[in-house]
Wavefront OBJ file of the C-alpha trace (Angstrom):
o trace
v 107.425 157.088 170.589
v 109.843 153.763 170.731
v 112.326 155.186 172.986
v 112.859 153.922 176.479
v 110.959 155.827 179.619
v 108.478 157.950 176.872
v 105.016 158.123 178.566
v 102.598 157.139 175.610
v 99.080 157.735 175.590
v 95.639 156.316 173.486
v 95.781 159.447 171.390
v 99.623 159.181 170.350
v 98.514 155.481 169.224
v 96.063 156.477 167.382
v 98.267 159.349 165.905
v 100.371 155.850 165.067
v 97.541 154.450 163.261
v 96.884 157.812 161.344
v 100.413 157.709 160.427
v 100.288 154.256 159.180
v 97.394 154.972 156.702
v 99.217 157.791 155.765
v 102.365 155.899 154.831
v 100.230 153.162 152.716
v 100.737 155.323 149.565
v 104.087 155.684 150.157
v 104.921 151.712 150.526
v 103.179 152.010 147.483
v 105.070 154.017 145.166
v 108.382 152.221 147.036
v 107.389 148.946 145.546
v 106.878 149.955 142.309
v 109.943 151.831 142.318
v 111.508 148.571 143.477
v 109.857 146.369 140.866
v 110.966 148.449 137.977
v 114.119 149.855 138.531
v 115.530 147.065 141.344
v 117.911 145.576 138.655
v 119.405 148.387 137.271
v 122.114 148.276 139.921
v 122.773 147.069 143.005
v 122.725 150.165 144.777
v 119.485 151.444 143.159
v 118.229 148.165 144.840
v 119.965 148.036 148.114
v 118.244 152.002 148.828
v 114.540 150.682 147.819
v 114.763 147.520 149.521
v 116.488 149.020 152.687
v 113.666 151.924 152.418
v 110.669 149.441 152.713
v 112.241 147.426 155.506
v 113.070 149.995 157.132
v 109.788 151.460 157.795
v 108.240 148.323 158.317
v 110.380 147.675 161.071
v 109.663 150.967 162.451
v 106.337 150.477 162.691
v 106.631 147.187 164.321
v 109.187 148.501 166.919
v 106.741 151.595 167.641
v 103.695 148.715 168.343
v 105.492 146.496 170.050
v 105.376 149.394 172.669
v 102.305 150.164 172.672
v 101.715 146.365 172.867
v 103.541 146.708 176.467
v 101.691 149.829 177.721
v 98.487 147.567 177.626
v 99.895 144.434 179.687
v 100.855 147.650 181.996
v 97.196 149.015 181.519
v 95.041 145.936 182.414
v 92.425 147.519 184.409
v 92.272 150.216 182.043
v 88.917 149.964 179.298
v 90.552 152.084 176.723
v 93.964 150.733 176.559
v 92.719 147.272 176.456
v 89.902 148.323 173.697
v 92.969 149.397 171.331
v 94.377 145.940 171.226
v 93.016 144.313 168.478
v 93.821 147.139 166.671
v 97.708 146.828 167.551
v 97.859 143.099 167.114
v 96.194 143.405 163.557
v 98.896 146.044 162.752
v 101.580 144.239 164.403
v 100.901 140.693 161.723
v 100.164 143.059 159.001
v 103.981 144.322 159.317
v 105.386 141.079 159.762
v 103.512 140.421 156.467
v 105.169 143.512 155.000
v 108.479 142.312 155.802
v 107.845 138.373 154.666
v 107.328 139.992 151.681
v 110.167 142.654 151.422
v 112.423 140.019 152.267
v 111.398 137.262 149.841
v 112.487 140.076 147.311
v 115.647 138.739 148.277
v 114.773 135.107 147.888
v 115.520 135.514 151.982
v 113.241 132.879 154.629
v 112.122 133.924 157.941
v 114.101 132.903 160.937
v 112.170 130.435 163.263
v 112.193 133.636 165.948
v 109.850 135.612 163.470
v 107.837 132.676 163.275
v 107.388 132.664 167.085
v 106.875 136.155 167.204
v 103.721 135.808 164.519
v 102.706 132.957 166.306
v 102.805 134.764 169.618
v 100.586 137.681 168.460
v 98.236 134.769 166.974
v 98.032 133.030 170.623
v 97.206 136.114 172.482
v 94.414 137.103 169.911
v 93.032 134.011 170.472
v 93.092 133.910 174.353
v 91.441 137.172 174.671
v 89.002 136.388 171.652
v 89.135 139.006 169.592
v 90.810 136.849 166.516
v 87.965 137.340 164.459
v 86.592 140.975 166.216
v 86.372 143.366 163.165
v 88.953 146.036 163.389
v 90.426 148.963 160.628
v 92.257 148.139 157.906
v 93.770 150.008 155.015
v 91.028 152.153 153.017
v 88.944 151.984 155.408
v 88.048 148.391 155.431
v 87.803 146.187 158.069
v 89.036 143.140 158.847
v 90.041 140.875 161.217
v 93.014 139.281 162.939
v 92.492 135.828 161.597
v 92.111 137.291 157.939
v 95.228 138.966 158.932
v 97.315 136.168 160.184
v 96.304 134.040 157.091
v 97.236 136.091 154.279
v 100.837 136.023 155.900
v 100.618 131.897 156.578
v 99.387 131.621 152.538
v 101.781 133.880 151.294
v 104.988 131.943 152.780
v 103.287 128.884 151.641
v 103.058 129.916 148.567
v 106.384 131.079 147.471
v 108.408 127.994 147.003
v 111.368 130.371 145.761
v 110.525 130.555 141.750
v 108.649 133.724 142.089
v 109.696 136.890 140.896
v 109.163 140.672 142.796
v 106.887 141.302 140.220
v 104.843 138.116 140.993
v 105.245 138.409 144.457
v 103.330 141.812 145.025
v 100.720 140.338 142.477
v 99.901 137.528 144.872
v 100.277 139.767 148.005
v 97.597 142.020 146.224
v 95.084 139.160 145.402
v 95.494 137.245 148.987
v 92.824 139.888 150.589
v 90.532 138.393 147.539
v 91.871 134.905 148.447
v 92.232 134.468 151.794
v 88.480 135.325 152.601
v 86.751 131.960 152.679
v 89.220 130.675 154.650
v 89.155 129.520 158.466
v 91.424 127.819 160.868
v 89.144 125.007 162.937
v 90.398 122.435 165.571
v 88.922 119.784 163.450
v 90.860 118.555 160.180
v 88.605 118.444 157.097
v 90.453 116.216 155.363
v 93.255 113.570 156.082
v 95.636 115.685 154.079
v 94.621 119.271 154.926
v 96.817 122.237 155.873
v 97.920 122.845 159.836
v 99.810 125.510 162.111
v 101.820 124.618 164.693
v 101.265 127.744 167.415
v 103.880 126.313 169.030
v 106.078 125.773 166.632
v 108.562 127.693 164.619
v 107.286 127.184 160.695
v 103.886 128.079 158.971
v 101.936 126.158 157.276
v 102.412 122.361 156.616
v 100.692 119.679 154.833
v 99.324 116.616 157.145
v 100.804 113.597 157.205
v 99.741 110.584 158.529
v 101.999 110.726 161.669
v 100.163 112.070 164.805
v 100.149 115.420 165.661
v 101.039 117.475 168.896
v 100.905 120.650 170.470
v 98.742 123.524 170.216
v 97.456 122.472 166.111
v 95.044 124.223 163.856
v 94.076 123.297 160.439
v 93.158 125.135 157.228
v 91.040 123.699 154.433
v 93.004 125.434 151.454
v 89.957 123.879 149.000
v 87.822 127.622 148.698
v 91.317 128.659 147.623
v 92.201 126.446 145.754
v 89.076 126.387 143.914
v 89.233 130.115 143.317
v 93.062 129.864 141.946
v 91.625 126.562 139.043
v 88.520 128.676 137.766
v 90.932 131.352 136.941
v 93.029 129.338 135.231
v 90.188 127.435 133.445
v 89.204 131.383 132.297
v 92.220 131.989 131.338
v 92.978 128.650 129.485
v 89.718 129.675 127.636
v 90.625 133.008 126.611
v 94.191 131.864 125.096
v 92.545 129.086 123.505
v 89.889 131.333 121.518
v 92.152 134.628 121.218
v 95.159 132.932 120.208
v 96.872 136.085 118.584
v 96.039 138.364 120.821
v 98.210 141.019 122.031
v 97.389 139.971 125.538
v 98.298 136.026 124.961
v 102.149 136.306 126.300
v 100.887 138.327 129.411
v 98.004 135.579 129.905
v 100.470 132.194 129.329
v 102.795 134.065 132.039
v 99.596 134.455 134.294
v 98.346 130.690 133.641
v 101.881 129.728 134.645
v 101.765 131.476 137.727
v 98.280 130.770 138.554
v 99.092 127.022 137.907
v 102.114 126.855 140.568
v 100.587 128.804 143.314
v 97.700 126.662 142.380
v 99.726 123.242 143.272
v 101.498 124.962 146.271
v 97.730 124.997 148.115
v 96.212 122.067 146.665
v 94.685 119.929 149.388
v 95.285 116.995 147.782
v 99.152 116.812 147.705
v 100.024 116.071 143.564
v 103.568 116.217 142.893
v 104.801 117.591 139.481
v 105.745 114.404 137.439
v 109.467 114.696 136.864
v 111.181 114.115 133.467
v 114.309 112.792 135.208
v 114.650 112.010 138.604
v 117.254 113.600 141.438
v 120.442 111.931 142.471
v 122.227 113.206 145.326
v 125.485 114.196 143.602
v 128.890 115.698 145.691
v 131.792 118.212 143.970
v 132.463 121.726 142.877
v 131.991 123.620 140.038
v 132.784 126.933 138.589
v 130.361 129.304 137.786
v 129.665 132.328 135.590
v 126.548 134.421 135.930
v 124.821 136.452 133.695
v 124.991 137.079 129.471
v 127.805 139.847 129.092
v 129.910 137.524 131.278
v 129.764 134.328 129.960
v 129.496 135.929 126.590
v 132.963 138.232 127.414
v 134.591 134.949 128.697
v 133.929 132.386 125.556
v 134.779 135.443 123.786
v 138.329 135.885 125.345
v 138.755 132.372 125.455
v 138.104 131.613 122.026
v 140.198 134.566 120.550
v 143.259 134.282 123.020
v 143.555 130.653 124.165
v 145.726 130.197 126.917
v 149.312 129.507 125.492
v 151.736 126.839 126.497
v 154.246 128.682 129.289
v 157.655 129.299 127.441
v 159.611 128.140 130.492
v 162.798 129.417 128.436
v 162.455 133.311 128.717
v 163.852 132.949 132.760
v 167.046 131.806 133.949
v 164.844 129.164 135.634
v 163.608 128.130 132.953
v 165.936 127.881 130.640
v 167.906 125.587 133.359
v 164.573 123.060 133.231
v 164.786 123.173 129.606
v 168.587 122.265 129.538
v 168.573 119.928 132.284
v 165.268 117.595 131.658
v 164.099 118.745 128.042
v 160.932 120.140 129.111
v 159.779 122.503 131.545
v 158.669 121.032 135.074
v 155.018 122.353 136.027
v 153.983 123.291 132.840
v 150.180 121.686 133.329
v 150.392 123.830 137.042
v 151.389 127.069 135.424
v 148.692 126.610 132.605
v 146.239 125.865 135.354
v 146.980 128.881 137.485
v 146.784 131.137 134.487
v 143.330 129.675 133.940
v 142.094 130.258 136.938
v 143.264 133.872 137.074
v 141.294 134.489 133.940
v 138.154 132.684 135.663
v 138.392 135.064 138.730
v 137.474 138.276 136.296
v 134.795 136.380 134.817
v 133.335 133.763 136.993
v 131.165 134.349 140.240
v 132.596 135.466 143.418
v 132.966 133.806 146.661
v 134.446 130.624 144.051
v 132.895 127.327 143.116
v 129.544 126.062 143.485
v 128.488 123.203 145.372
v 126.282 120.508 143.976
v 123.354 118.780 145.978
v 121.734 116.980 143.292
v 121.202 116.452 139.645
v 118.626 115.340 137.118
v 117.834 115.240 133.303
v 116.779 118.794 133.558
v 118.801 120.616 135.887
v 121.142 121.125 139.043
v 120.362 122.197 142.588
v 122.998 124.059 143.926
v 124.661 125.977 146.946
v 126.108 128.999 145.901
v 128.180 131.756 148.361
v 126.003 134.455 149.320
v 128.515 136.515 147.730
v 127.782 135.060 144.556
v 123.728 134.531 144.954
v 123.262 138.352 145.957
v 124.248 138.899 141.725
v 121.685 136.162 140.917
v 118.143 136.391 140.522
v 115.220 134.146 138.285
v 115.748 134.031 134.949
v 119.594 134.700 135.477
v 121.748 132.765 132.990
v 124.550 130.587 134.711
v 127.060 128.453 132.992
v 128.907 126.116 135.052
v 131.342 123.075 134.746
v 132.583 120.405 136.635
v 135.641 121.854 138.868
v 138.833 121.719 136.782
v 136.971 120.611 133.770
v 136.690 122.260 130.403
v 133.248 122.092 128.747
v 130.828 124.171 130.323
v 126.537 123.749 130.690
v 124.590 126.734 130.320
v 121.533 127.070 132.430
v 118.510 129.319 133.313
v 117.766 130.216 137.240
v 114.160 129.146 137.787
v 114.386 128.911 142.003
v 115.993 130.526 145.208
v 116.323 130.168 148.533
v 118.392 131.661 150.949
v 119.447 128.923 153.742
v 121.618 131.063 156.021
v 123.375 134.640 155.600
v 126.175 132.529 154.044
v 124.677 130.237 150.908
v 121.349 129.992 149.035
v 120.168 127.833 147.388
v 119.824 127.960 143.639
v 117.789 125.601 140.997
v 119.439 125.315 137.533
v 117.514 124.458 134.591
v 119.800 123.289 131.748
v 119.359 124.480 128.645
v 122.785 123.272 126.475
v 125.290 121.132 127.175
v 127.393 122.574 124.397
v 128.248 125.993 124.678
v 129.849 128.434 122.189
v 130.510 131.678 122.252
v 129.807 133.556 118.715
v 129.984 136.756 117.175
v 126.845 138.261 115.179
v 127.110 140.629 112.042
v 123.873 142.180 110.959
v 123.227 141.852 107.416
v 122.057 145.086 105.218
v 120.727 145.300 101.273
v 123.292 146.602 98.808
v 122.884 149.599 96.773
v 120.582 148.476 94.382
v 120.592 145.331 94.661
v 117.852 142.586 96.146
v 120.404 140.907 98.115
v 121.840 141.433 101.540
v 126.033 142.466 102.280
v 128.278 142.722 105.065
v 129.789 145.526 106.047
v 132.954 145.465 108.192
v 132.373 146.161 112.189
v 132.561 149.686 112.197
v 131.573 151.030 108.948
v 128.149 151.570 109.927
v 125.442 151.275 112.549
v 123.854 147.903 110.132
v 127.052 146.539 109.758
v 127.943 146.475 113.384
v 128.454 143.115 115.944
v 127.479 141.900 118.747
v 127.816 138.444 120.911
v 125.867 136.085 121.189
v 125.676 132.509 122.716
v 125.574 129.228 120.021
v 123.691 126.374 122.264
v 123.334 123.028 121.499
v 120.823 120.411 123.841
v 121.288 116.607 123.441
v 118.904 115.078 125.540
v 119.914 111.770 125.132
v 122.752 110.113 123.253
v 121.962 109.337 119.609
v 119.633 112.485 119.248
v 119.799 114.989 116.559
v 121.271 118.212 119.045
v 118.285 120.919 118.964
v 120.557 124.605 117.826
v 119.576 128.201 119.382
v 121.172 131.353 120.013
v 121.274 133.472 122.615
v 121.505 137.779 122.459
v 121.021 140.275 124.336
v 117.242 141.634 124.632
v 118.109 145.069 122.630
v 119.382 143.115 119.850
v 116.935 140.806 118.362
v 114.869 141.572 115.591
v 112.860 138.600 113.866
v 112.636 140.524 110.684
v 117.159 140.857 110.782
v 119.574 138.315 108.775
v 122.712 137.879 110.419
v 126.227 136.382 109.893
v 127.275 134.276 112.623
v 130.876 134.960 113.123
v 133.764 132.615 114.950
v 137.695 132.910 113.610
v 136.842 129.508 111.871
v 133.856 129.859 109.508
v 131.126 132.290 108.566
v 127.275 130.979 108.283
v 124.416 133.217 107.316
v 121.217 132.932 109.565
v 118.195 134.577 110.834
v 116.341 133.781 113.838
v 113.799 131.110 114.341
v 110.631 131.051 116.914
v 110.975 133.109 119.551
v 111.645 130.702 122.688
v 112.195 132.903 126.254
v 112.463 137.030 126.270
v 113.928 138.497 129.619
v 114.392 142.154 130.195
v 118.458 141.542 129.289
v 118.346 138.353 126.762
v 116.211 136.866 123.994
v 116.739 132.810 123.347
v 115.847 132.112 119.832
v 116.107 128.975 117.158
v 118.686 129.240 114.675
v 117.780 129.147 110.896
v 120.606 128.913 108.335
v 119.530 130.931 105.084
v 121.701 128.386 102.970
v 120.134 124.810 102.953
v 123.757 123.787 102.488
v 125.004 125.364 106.063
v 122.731 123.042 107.905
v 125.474 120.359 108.653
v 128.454 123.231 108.879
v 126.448 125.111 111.311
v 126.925 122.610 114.159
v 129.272 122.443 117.316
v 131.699 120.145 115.648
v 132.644 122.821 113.058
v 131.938 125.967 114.597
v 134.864 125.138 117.284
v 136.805 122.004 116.079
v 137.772 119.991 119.281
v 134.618 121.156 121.254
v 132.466 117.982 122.289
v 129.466 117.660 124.206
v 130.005 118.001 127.833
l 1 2 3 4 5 6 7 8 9 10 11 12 13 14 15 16 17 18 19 20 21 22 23 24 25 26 27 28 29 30 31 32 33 34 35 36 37 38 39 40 41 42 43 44 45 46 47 48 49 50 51 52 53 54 55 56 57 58 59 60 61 62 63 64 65 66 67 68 69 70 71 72 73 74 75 76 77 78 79 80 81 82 83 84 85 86 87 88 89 90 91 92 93 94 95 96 97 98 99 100 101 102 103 104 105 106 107 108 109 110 111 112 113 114 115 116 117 118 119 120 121 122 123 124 125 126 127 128 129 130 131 132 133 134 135 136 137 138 139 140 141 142 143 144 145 146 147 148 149 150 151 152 153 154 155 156 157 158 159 160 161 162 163 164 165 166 167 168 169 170 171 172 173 174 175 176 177 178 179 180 181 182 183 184 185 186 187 188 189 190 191 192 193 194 195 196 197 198 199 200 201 202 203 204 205 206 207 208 209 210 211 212 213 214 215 216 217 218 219 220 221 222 223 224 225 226 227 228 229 230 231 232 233 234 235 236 237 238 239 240 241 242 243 244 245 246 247 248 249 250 251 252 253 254 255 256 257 258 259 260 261 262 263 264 265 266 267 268 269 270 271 272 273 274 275 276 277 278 279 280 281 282 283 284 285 286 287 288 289 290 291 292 293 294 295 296 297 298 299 300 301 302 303 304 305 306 307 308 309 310 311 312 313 314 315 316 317 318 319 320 321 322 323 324 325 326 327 328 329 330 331 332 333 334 335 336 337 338 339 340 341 342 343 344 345 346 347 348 349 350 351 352 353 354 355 356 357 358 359 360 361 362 363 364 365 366 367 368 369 370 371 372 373 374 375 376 377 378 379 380 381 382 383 384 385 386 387 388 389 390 391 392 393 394 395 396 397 398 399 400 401 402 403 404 405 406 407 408 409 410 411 412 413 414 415 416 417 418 419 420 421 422 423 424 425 426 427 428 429 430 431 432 433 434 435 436 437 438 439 440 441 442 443 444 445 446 447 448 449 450 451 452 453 454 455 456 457 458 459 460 461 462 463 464 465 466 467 468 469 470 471 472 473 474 475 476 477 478 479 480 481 482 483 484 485 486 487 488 489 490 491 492 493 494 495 496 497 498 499 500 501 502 503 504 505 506 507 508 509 510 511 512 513 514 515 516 517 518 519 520 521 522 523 524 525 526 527 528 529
């Protein structure tokens, strides 16, 4: 129906509309598909994702026609009376494809902003913004309604929320998004407004005048709504405390709270444990467990050797001539970069924009952020420096097709990588053994990741270990393995589970290991970063 000189009629746009109700379960079973099985490669993801936006974006093309035929029709009662109904669809795709694309941690271009706006402005002028028309499942709705839940949902994703937690919110914002109104008239000094003009959604007032063609939103109703379900929620943790549902209700209350601050009328910044200094440089960077695990691993078992300048003709000349060989510190440096390319992330360093107690906000190569998503592990270091800082990916944001932007949260500033040996009982006897790698399936090992946090100079460093998600068993003793010493341990309280790594406290089963098991002796020569 899109292509150019087709003669399109009422009843092949309402054929459109059939179709689109049609497709609803389909979008359906897409996102879940996407949601669960997005990160088990990148080409299972690249086929859902493309899949979604792709028929989102055929929709839109197929009613931005029929959006033409009625500026054509103008005198014409019918076409005119199936506006609404195309300029309802038209937002609710652009919502569709917000959404599909902050899978991707991507932001809207200010042209899509225009174009929402546009369809906004034209609702308005004929006055039909708040004319019930059809929605999905046979409910109706409006324009306005329609146009909000788009405006809220942008506003609410400040780049820390998963798929998962996006399509939660985008399934509540019907809920949400009911009480609320745009006005001409602010109802409060520090309320929400919309540019029409403009090329951004929704911003929070400032005192500075405003211009142009300005509505406001009173966010309180929603904001409201979002605090008395975290107050319920607070309640049921507090009086179920061992539930089976309390880790699914503390993730909730987490999520609840930050949407919860992103629409607050009354603007309350988080209070920061350290604050941000603007910071210039490099660093290098390796993403995810199995490779920051596989590099310690090969750098701790094959250290890079000093270049024997003496086994070429050229070298043996250096040696004979000035007693040492000549580049030595460039040849040891090129060899260590060669070993970071098969680890580290692609496109090369990262660039920092800031710092603080906590963490690191950085600009990564698009290259490199399209392998990253939350709750990603990333160790990086100073460029050309040798102590790396392990950190956890708690934000995103894609600036241009070229970098995003990434928030680090740090976690250690002395990293180790370690080998784990699980521990079985003896025949017959009450203790536990070790049994060599591969003897048997107890006996086997498996890497892991010895942290160690200092917060501030002086204190006592807190230990933990990191594995991957399929290995850790509370219940398990281990032997925590490095070519200098061997400590026995089990794992403390659980701190973080992701779907590919469990972080854990350390807890050495001899009193006696608790000053051997530290960073000092577990890799002589390694100090804090």
């Amino acid at each position: 129906v899109t292509e150019r000189g087709r003669t399109r009629t009422p009843a092949m746009l309402e054929a459109v509309f059939r179709a689109d109700a049609l497709a609803q379960p389909v979008r359906e079973a897409l996102t879940a598909q996407y949601i669960e099985h997005a990160s088990r490669s990148s080409r299972i993801e690249h086929q859902l994702w493309s899949a979604l936006f792709d028929m989102s974006q055929a929709f839109l093309l197929a009613y931005a026609a029929f959006s033409n035929d009625v500026a054509d029709h103008g005198q014409s009662g019918k076409w005119q009376s199936l506006l609404p109904g195309i300029v309802a669809r038209e937002i609710v795709h652009l919502g569709l494809e917000a959404k599909i694309r902050l899978y991707r941690y991507e932001q809207w271009i200010p042209a899509k902003w225009t174009e929402l706006h546009s369809l906004f402005s034209l609702a308005c002028s004929r006055r039909i913004e708040r004319q019930p028309v059809g929605a999905d499942g046979g409910r109706t709705s409006t324009i306005e309604h329609a146009y909000l839940t788009v405006l809220v949902l942008q506003l609410m994703n400040a780049g820390n929320l998963t798929a998962k937690h996006l399509e939660w919110v985008a399934g509540e914002l019907d809920e949400w998004c009911a009480p609320l109104r745009l006005s001409l008239e602010p109802s409060s000094v520090s309320s929400f407004y919309v540019d029409l003009g403009s090329r951004e959604g929704l911003k929070r007032r400032t005192s500075a005048p405003l211009e142009g063609r300005v509505l406001f939103l009173d966010t309180r109703p929603l904001h409201a709504m979002l605090m008395q379900n975290v107050v319920m929620i607070e309640q049921k943790i507090r009086h179920q405390p061992l539930s089976d549902r309390t880790p699914r209700r503390s993730e909730q209350l987490a999520l609840l709270t930050k949407l919860a601050s992103q629409v607050d009328p009354e603007f309350r910044p988080f209070a920061r444990r350290g604050e941000r200094t603007a910071a210039v440089g490099m660093v290098d960077a390796i993403v995810g467990f199995q490779k920051i695990a596989g590099y310690l691993h090969e750098e701790e078992r094959d250290p890079l050797p000093r270049v024997d300048a003496g086994k070429s003709f050229g070298g043996t000349m250096e040696l004979a001539v000035f007693g040492h060989a000549r580049n030595e510190d460039d040849r040891r440096r090129e060899l260590a970069r060669r070993r970071l390319s098969t680890w580290g992330a692609s496109g090369g360093p990262w660039e920092v924009k800031d710092v603080s107690q906590t963490g690191f906000r950085l600009v990564a190569p698009m290259s490199a952020a399209s392998a990253v998503t939350l709750n990603t592990l990333a160790a990086i270091r100073p460029y050309g420096h040798a102590f790396w800082t392990l950190g956890i990916v708690r934000r995103m944001k894609r600036l241009t097709t070229d970098r995003a932007e990434i928030g680090l949260q740090v976690i250690a500033n002395t990293l180790i990588g370690v080998e784990l040996c699980e521990q079985r009982r003896g025949n017959g006897e009450a203790g536990y053994s070790v049994e060599g790698e591969n003897s048997t399936l107890d006996g086997r090992t498996f890497p892991g990741l010895f942290l160690a946090l200092r917060k501030r100079e002086g204190e006592t460093a807190v230990q933990s270990l990191i594995v991957p998600a399929v290995e850790y068993q509370p219940a398990r003793r281990f032997r925590l393995n490095t070519p200098r010493q061997t400590v026995p341990i089990r794992f403390g309280r659980l701190i973080e589970q992701q779907p590919d790594w469990v972080w854990a406290a350390v807890e050495p089963l001899d009193l006696a290991s608790t000053d051997v098991l530290s960073p000092a002796t577990v890799a002589p020569g390694l100090r804090q970063a």
